[in-house]
C-alpha positions as CSV (number, residue, x, y, z in Angstrom):
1,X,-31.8,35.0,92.2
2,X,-28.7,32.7,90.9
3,X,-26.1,35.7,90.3
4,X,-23.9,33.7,88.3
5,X,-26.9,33.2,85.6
6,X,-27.1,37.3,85.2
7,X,-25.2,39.9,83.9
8,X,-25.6,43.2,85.6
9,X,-25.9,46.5,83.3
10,X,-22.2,47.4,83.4
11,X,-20.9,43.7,82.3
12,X,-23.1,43.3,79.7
13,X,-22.5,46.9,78.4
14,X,-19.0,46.0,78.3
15,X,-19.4,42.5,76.2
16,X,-21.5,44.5,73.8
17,X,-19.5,47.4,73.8
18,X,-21.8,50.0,74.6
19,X,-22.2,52.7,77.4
20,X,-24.8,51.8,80.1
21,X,-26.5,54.8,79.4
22,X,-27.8,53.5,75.9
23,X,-28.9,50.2,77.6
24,X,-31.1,52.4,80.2
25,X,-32.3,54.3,77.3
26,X,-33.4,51.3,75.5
27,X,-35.4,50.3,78.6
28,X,-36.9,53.4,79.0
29,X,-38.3,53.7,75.6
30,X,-39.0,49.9,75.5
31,X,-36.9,48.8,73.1
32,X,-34.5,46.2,75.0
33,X,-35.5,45.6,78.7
34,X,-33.4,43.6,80.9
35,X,-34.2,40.4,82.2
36,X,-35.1,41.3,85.7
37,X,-35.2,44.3,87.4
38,X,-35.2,44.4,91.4
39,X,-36.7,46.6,93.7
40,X,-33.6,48.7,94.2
41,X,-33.5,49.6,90.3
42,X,-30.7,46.9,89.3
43,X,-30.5,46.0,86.4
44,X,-29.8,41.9,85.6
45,X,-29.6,40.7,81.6
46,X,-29.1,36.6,80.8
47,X,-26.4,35.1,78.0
48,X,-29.2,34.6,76.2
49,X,-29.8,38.2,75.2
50,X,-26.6,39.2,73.5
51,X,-28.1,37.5,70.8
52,X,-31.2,39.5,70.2
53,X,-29.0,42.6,71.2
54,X,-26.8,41.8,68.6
55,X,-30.2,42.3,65.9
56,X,-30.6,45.9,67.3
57,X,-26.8,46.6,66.6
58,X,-27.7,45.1,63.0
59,X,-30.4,46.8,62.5
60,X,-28.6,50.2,63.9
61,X,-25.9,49.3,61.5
62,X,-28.8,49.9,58.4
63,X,-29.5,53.3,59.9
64,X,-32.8,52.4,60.9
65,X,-34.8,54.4,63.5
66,X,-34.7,53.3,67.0
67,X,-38.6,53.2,66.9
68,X,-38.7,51.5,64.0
69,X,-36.1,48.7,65.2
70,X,-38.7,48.6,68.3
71,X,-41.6,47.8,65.9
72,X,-39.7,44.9,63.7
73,X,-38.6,43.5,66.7
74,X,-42.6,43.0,68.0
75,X,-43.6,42.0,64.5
76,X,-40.5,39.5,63.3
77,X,-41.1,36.7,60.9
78,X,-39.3,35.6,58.0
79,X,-41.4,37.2,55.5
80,X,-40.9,40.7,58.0
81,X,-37.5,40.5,57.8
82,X,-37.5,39.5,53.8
83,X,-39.1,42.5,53.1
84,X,-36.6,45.0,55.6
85,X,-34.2,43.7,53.8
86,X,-35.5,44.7,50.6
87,X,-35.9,48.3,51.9
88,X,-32.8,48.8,53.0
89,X,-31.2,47.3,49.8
90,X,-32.9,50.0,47.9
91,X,-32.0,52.7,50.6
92,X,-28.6,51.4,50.1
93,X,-28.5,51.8,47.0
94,X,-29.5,54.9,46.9
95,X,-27.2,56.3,49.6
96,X,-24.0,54.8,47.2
97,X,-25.3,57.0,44.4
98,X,-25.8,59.9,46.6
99,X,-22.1,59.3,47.8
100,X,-20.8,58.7,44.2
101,X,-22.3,62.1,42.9
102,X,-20.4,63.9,46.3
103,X,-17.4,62.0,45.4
104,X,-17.8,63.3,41.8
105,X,-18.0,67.1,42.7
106,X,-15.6,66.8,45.1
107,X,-13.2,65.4,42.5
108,X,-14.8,68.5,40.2
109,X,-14.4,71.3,42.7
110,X,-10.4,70.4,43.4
111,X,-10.0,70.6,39.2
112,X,-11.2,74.3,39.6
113,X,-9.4,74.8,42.4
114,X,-6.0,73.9,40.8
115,X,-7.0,75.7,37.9
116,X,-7.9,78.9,39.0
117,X,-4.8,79.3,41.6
118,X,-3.0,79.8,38.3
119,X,-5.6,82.9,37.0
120,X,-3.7,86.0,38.3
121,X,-6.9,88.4,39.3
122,X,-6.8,92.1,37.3
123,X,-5.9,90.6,33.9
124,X,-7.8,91.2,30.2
125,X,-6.7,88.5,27.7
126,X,-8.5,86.3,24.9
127,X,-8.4,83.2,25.9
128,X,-9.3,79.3,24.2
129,X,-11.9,78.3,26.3
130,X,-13.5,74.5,26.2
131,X,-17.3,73.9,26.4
132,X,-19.3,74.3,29.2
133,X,-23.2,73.9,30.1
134,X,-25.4,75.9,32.0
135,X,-28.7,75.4,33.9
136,X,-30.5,79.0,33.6
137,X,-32.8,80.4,34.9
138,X,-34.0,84.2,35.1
139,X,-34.7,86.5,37.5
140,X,-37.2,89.3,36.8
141,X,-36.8,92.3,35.3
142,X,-37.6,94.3,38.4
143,X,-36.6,91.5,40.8
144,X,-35.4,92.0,44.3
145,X,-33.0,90.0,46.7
146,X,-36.0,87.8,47.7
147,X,-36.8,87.5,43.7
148,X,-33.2,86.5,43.6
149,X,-33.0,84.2,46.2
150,X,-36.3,82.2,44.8
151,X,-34.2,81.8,41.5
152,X,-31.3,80.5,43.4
153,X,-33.2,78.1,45.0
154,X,-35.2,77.0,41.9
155,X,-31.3,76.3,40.1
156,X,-30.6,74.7,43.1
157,X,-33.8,72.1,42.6
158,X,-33.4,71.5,39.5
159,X,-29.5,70.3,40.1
160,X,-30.9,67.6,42.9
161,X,-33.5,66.8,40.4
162,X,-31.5,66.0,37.6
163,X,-28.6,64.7,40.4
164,X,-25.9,66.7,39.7
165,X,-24.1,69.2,41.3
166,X,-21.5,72.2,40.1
167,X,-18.3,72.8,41.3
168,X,-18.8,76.7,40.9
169,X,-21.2,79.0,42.4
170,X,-24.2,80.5,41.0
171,X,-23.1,82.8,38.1
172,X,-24.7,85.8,36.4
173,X,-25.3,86.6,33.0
174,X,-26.0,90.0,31.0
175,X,-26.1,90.9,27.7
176,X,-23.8,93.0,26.1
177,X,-26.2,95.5,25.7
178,X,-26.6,95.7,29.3
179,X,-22.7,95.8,30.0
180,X,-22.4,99.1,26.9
181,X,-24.8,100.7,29.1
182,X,-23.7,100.2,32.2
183,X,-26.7,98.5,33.1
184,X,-25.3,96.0,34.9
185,X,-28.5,95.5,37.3
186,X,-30.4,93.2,37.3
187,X,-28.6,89.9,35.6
188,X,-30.8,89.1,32.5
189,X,-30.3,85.0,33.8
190,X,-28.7,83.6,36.8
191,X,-26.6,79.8,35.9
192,X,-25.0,77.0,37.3
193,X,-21.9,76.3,35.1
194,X,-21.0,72.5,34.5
195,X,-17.9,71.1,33.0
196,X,-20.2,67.6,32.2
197,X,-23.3,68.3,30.3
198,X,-26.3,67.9,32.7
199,X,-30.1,66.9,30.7
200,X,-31.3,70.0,29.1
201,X,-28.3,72.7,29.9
202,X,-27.7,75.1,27.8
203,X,-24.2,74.9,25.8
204,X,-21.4,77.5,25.9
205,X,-19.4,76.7,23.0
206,X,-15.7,76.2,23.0
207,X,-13.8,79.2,21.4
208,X,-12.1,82.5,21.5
209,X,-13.4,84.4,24.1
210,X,-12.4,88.0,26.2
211,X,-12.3,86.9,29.5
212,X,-10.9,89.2,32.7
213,X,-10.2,87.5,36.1
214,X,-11.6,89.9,38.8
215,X,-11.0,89.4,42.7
216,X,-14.2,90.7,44.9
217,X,-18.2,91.4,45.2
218,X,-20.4,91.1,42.4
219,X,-21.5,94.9,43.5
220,X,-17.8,96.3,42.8
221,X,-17.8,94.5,39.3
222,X,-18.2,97.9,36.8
223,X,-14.7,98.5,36.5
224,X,-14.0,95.0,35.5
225,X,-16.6,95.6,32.5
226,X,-15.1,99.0,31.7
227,X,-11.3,97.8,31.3
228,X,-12.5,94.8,29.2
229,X,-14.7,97.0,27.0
230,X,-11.5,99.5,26.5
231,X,-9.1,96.3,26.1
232,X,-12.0,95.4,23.1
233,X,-12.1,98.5,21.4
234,X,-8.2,99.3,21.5
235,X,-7.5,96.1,19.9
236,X,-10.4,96.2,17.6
237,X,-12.0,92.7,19.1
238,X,-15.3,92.3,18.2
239,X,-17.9,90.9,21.1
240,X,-20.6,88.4,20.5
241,X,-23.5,86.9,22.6
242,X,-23.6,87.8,26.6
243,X,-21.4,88.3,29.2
244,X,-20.7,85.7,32.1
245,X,-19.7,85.9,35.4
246,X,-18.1,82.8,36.7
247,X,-18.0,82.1,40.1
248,X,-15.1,80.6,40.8
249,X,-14.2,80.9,44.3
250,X,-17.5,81.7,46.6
251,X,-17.6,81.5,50.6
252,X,-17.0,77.9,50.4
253,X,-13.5,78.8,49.7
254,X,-12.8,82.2,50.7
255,X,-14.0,84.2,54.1
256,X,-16.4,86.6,52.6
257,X,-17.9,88.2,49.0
258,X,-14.8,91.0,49.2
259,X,-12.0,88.0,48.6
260,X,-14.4,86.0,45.6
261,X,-12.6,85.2,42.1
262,X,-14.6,86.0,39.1
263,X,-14.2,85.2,35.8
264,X,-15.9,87.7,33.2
265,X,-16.3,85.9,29.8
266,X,-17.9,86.9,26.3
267,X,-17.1,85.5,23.1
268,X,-14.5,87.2,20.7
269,X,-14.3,87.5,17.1
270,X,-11.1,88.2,15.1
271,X,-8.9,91.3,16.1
272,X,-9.9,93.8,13.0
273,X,-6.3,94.8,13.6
């Protein structure tokens, strides 16, 4: 064998810039053999080669499977490679959207996040709030954690099928009959709240609402409801439509359900006093 015509596994992992494991994992699996192989197990690639290792890096650079990379390789043409192309301009595509809708709720989720480090926790107040949308969807009457969890994951489809994505957590809703009786289990709707209007949500309409900021679980929530009902009735507010509870920070944000910000919202009508 003329040496100076070969390449042995270390030098040509070096000019392509791989390890020389991948390069003995590509000729175990068939994809990209060497040249010649001797006896002793040595390895020897030709010049010639970088060029067709150079497609695999190409192709690797799409994202596309090492077996399928195998399979184009034993099938090229022009019209083969006319069509991969087509693929991955449509996969491409599609990955851009998927990162523009990430780049969107991150820009989304640090808007609520400099908002609500502004919402001291344990206050009452009326407050001018802007309109929001909801995706609903409700759990039954008698329903259970696992009934609860299926309608967590049916909001959660329906936000990948309609591509969007909220920048608060899941959110329960009750009516205010519910809240005067202290029924406060189960939620009469679970929500994902949107600042942008998703196709089909439900509209809570800018207005005058009561809202109170409460710090903790969703199971500790009563007193919240009781100080906001006193806070109502003191100052003669009148209370319209349901109660909310906006997830604001979840687990994303803080370590554990004790340490979540809440914000409790119903609409208000004019103080009678």
């Amino acid at each position: 064998m003329n040496r100076e015509r070969y390449l042995t596994t270390g030098e040509f992992a070096k000019i392509v810039g791989v390890k020389k494991h991948t390069l003995f994992h590509y000729d175990e699996i068939g994809l990209f053999c060497p040249e010649v192989t001797l006896e002793n197990g040595y390895r020897y690639y030709t010049f010639a080669q970088l060029d067709e290792f150079d497609v695999i890096v190409m192709l690797r650079e799409l994202d596309m499977p090492l077996r399928e990379i195998r399979a184009y390789l034993g099938r090229r043409s022009p019209d083969a490679l006319a069509e991969l192309l087509r693929e991955e301009d449509r996969l491409i595509g599609e990955r851009l959207r998927r990162l523009q809708r990430m780049r969107r709720w991150v820009r989304q989720k640090s808007a609520v996040l400099a908002r609500v480090q502004e919402m001291p926790a344990g206050i009452v107040s009326l407050r001018e709030l802007p309109t929001q949308y909801l995706l609903c969807e409700t759990v039954p009457a008698q329903g259970g954690a696992v009934d609860f969890a299926q309608a967590a994951s049916a909001l959660y489809q329906e936000g990948d099928r309609l591509r969007v994505k909220s920048p608060y957590g899941i959110g329960g809703r009750h009516t205010l009959e519910q809240v005067e009786s202290g029924q406060l289990e189960p939620y009469s709707q679970i929500y994902l709240l949107f600042d942008e209007p998703p196709r089909g949500a439900e509209v809570r309409p800018a207005g005058r609402y009561l809202t109170a900021c409460y710090r903790g679980s969703f199971a500790d929530i009563a007193p919240a409801y009781e100080e906001m009902l006193a806070y109502a009735q003191e100052n003669g507010i009148s209370l319209h439509g349901d109660f909310y509870e906006d997830l604001l920070l979840d687990e994303l944000a803080v370590p554990g359900d004790s340490q979540y910000l809440i914000q409790i919202v119903i609409q208000a009508g004019q103080s009678e006093r």
